[in-house]
TILO-365222 format. One record per residue (C-alpha): x negated, y, z negated. Coordinates in steps of 0.5 Angstrom, whole numbers. Last residue first. Layout:
<node east="X" north="Y" up="Z"/>
...
This chain:
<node east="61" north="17" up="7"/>
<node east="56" north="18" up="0"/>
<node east="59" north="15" up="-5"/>
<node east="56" north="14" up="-11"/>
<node east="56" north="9" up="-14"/>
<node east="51" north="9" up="-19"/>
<node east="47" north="13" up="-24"/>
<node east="41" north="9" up="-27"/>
<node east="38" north="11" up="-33"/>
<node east="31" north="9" up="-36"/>
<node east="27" north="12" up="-44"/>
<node east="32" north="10" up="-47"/>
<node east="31" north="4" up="-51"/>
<node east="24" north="7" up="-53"/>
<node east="17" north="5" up="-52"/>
<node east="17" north="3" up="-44"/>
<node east="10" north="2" up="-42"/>
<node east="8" north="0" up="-34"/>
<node east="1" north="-3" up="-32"/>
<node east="-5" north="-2" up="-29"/>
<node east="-11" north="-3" up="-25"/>
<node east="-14" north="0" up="-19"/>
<node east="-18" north="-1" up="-13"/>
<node east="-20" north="1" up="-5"/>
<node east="-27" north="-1" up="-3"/>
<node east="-30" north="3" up="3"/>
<node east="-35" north="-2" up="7"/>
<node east="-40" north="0" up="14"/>
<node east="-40" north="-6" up="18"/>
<node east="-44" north="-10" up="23"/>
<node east="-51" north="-10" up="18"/>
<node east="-48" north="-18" up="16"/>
<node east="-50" north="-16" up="9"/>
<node east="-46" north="-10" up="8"/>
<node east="-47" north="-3" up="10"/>
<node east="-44" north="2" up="5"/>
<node east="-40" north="0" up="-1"/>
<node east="-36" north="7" up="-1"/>
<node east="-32" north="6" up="-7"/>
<node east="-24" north="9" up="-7"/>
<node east="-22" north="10" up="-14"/>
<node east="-14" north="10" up="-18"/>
<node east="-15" north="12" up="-24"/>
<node east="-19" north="8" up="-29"/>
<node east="-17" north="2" up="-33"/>
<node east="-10" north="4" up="-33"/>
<node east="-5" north="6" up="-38"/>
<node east="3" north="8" up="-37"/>
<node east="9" north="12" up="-40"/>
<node east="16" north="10" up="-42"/>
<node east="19" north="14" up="-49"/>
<node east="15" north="15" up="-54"/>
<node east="12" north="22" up="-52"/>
<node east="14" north="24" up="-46"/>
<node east="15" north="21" up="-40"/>
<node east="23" north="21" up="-39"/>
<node east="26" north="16" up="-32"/>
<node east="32" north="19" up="-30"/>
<node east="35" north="13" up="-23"/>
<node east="39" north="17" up="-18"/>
<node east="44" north="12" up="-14"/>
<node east="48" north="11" up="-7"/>
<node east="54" north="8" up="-4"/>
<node east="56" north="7" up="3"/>
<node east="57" north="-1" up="3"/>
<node east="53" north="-7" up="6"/>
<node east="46" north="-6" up="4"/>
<node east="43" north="-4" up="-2"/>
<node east="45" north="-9" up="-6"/>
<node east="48" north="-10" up="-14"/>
<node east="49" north="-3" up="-14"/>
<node east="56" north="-6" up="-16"/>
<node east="59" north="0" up="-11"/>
<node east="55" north="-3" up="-6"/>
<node east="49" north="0" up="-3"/>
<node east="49" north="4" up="3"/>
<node east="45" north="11" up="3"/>
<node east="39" north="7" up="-1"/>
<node east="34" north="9" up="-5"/>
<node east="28" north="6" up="-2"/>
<node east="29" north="9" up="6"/>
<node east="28" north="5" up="11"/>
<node east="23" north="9" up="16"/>
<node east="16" north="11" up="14"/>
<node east="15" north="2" up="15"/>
<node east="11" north="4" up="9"/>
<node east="18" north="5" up="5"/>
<node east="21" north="12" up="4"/>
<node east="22" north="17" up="0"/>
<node east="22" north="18" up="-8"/>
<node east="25" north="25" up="-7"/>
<node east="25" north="28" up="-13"/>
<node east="29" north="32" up="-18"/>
<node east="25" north="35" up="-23"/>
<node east="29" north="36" up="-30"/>
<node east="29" north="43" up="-33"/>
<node east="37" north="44" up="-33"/>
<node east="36" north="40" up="-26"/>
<node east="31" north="42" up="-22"/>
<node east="29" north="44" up="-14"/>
<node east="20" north="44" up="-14"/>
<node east="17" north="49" up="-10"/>
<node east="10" north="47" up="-9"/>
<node east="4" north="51" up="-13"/>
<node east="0" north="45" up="-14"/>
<node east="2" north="45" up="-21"/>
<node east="8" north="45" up="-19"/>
<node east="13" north="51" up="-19"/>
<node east="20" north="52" up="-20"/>
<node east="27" north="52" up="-18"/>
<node east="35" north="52" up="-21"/>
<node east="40" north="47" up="-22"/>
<node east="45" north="49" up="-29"/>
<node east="51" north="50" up="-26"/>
<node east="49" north="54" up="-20"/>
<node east="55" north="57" up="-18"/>
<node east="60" north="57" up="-12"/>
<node east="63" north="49" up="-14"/>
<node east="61" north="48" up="-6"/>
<node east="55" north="51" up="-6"/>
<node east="53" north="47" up="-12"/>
<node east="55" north="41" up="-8"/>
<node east="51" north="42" up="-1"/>
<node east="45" north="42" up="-5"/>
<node east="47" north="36" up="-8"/>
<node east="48" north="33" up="-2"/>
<node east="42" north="35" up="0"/>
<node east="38" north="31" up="-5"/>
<node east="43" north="25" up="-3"/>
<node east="40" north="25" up="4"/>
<node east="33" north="25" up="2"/>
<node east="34" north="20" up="-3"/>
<node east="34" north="20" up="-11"/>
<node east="29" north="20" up="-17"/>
<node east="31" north="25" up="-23"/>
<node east="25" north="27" up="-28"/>
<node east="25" north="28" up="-35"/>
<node east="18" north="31" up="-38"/>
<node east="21" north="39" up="-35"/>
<node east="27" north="37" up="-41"/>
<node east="35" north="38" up="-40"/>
<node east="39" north="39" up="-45"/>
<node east="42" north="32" up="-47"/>
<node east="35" north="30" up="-45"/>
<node east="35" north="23" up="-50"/>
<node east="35" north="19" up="-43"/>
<node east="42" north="17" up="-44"/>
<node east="44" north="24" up="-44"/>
<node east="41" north="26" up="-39"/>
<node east="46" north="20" up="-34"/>
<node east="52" north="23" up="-38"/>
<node east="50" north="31" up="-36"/>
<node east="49" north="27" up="-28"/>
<node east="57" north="24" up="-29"/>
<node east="58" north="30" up="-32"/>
<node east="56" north="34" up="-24"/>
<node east="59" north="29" up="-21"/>
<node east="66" north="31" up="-24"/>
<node east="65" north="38" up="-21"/>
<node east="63" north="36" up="-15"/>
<node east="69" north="32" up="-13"/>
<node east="74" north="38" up="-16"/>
<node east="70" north="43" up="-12"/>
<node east="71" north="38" up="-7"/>
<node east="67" north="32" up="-2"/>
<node east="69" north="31" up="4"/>
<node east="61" north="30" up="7"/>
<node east="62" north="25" up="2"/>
<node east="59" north="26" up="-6"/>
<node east="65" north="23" up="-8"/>
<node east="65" north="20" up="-13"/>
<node east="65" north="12" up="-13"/>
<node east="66" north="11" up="-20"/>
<node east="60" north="14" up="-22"/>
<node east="58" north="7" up="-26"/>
<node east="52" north="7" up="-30"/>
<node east="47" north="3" up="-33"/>
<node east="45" north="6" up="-38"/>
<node east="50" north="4" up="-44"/>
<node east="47" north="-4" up="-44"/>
<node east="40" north="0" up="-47"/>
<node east="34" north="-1" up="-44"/>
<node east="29" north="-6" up="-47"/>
<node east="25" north="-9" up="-42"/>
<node east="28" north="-16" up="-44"/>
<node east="34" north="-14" up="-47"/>
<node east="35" north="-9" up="-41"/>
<node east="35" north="-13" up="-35"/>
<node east="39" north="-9" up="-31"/>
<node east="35" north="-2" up="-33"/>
<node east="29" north="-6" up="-32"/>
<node east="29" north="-9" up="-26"/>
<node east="32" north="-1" up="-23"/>
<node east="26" north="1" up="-26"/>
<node east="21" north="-4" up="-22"/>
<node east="17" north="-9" up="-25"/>
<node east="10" north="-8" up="-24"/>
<node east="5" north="-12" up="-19"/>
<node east="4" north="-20" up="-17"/>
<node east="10" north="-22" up="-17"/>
<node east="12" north="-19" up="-12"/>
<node east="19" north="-19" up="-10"/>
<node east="25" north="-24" up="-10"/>
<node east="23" north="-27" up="-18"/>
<node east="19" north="-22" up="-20"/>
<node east="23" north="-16" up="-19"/>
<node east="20" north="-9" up="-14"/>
<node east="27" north="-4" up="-13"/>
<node east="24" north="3" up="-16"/>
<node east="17" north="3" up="-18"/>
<node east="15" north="-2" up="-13"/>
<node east="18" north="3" up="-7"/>
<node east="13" north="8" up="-10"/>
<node east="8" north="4" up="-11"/>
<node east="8" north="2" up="-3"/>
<node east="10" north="9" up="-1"/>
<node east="4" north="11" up="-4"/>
<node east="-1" north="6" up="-2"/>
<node east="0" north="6" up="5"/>
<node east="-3" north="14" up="5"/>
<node east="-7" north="12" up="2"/>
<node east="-10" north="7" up="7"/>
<node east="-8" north="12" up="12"/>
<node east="-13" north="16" up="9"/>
<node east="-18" north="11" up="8"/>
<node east="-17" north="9" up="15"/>
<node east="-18" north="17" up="18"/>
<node east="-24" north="17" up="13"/>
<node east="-28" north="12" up="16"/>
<node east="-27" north="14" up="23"/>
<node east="-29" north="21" up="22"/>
<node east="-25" north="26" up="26"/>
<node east="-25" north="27" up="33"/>
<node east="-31" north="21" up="35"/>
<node east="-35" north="24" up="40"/>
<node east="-42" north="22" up="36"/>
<node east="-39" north="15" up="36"/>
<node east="-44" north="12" up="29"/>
<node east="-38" north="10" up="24"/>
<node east="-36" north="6" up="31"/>
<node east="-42" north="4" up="33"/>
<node east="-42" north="2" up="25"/>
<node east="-36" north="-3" up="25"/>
<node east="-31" north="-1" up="20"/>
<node east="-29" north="-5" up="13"/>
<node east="-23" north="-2" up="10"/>
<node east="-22" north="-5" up="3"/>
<node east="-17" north="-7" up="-1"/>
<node east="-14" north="-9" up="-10"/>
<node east="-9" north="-7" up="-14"/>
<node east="-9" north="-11" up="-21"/>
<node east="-3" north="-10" up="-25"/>
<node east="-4" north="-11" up="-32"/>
<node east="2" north="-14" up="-37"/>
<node east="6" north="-11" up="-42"/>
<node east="7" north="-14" up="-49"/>
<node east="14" north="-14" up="-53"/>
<node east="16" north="-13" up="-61"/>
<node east="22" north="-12" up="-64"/>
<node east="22" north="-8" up="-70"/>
<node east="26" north="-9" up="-76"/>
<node east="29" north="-3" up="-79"/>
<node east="28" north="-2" up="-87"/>
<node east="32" north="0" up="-94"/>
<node east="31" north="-1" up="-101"/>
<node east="36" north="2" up="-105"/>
<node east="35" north="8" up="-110"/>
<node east="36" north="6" up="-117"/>
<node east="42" north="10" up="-121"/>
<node east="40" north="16" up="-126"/>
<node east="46" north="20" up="-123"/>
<node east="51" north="16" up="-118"/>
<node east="47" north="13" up="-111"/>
<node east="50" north="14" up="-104"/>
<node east="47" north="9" up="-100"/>
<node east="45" north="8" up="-94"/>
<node east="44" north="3" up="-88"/>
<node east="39" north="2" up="-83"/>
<node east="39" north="4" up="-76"/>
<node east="42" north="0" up="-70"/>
<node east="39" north="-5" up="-66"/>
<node east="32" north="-3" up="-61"/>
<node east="27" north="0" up="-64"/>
<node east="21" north="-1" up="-61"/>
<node east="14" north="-5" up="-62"/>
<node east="7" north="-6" up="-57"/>
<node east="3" north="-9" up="-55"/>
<node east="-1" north="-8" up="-48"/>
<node east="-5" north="-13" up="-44"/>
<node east="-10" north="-14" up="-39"/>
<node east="-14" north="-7" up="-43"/>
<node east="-19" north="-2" up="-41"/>
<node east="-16" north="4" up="-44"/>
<node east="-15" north="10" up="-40"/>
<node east="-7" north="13" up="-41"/>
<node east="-3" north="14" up="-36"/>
<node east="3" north="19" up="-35"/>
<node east="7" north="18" up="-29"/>
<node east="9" north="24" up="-26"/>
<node east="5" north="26" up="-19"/>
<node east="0" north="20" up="-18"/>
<node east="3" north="14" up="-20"/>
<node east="11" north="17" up="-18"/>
<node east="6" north="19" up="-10"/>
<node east="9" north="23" up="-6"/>
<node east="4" north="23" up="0"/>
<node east="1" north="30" up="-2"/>
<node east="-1" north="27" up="-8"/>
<node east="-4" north="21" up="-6"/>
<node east="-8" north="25" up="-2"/>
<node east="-11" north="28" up="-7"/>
<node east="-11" north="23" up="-12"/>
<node east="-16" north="20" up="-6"/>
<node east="-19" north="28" up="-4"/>
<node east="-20" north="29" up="-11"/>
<node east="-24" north="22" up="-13"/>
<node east="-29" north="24" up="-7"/>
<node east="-31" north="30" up="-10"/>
<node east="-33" north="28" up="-16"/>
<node east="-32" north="35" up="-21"/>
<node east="-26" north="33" up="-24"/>
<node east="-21" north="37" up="-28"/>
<node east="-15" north="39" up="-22"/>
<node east="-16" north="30" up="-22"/>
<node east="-14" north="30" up="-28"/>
<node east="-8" north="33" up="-27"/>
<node east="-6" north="30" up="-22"/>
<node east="-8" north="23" up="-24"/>
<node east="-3" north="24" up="-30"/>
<node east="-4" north="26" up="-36"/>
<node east="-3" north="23" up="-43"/>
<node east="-3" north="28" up="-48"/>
<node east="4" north="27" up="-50"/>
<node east="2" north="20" up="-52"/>
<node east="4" north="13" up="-50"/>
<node east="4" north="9" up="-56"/>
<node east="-1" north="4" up="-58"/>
């Protein structure tokens, strides 16, 4: 089961819903930046585990054959993998005096389910870049920056993990400096089958960093291939050669950025030097995607048994696919001061 171009995100199907309350949580999800609700293509299938085959070594030999002479038989062997499902589960129990307080500001319930979200957002987010199993959560999904360093088990290719050789994108950065990263971003599309570009390829980067680019193509005094467009929700979106160039943001503490200003020049930490990295993800058709149970939802249980409590229940299941050895790229060392 590929990941169809048809998928749509939770975005998109949210526009179609006619259920308020689905609107208001993708909604909100949206609005917090969230990479589950803005750009990752699920596709609904009520599965714990998802199999599937992609190419991974090299293609097959051919033969030039002479007048009247036989064909030769040719074949590629696949190399299966399995994904697994990722369960999200919380709930927000609140007294009913307070769901009752008539000088209450806002509504309780919906002030909590909001900040709930909210934390959700920056929690996936935070995940789909840095999360691994044996340091992290191993209860949810394998990070992007995991897989890319562990390629033969995710299958990503050795070639797309790579090292910008410390250009310098400082506060010093040159026209010369500019112009050398600018490669380095065409070698980081073209490891991602988006030689030329592609609306389905996103860049993920820091706040800072989607500065300093800004700052670079004044620096070179043309545009060279950056550009701007809408989104859907008719938000400005900056682009490189039709990719979106996204601020994955910060932690739930709304301080630490996710994508660091300081890693090391390896990329092996995101403490201790004054480094940093983009990450291009494709979403189209055979390259990396999702599935889920049902988009993300948001229950209203009512008054529980004990009659104190009024209960909203938070959940979501899904997982990650990546059909195709170059679907991830990671650009690092990049120096930043």
């Amino acid at each position: 089961m590929a990941v169809q171009g048809g998928s749509v995100t939770m975005g998109q199907w949210a526009s179609l819903a006619n259920e308020p309350l689905v609107q208001a949580v993708t909604w909100s999800l949206v609005d917090a930046g969230s990479v589950m609700a803005r750009d990752i293509p699920f596709s609904n299938n009520e599965t714990l585990y998802v199999n599937g085959v992609r190419f991974e070594g090299g293609l097959p030999a051919i033969k030039w054959a002479m007048l009247n002479e036989e064909g030769v038989t040719v074949s590629m062997a696949p190399s299966a993998f399995q994904e697994q499902v990722f369960i999200l589960r919380n709930q927000v129990d609140i007294d009913e005096y307070l769901v009752r307080d008539r000088n209450a500001i806002r509504d309780v319930r919906a002030t909590q389910i909001e900040g709930l979200l909210r934390s959700i957002a920056f929690d996936f987010n935070e995940k789909f870049i840095t999360n691994r199993h044996d340091t992290g959560d191993a209860n949810s999904i394998v990070g992007i920056r995991n897989r890319i360093a562990n390629g033969s088990v995710y299958g990503v290719r050795s070639e797309n993990l790579i090292n910008a050789n410390g250009t310098d994108l400082s506060s010093t950065m040159t026209a010369a400096t500019a112009g050398a990263f600018i490669e380095f971003l065409d070698q980081l599309l073209f490891s991602v089958d988006a030689p030329d570009g592609s609306p389905q390829v996103v860049l993920y980067c820091n706040e800072v960093f989607k500065r300093r680019l800004n700052r670079a193509v004044r620096t070179m005094g043309t545009t060279g291939g950056f550009d701007q467009s809408r989104d859907m929700y008719d938000r400005t979106v900056d682009t490189y050669k039709g990719c979106p160039i996204r601020d994955i943001g910060r932690k739930r503490d709304q301080v630490s950025l996710i994508i660091t200003n300081t890693e090391l020049a390896t990329g092996l930490a995101d403490t201790g030097g004054t480094f940093t990295s983009v990450y291009a993800v494709n979403y189209s058709d055979g390259h990396f995607g999702g599935w889920q149970f049902n988009p993300l939802e948001a229950l209203d249980l009512g008054r529980l048994n004990t009659g104190m409590q009024y209960r909203t229940f938070v959940s979501w299941a899904g997982g990650l696919i990546n059909y195709s050895t170059r679907s991830l790229a990671r650009l690092f060392d990049i120096k930043m001061a």
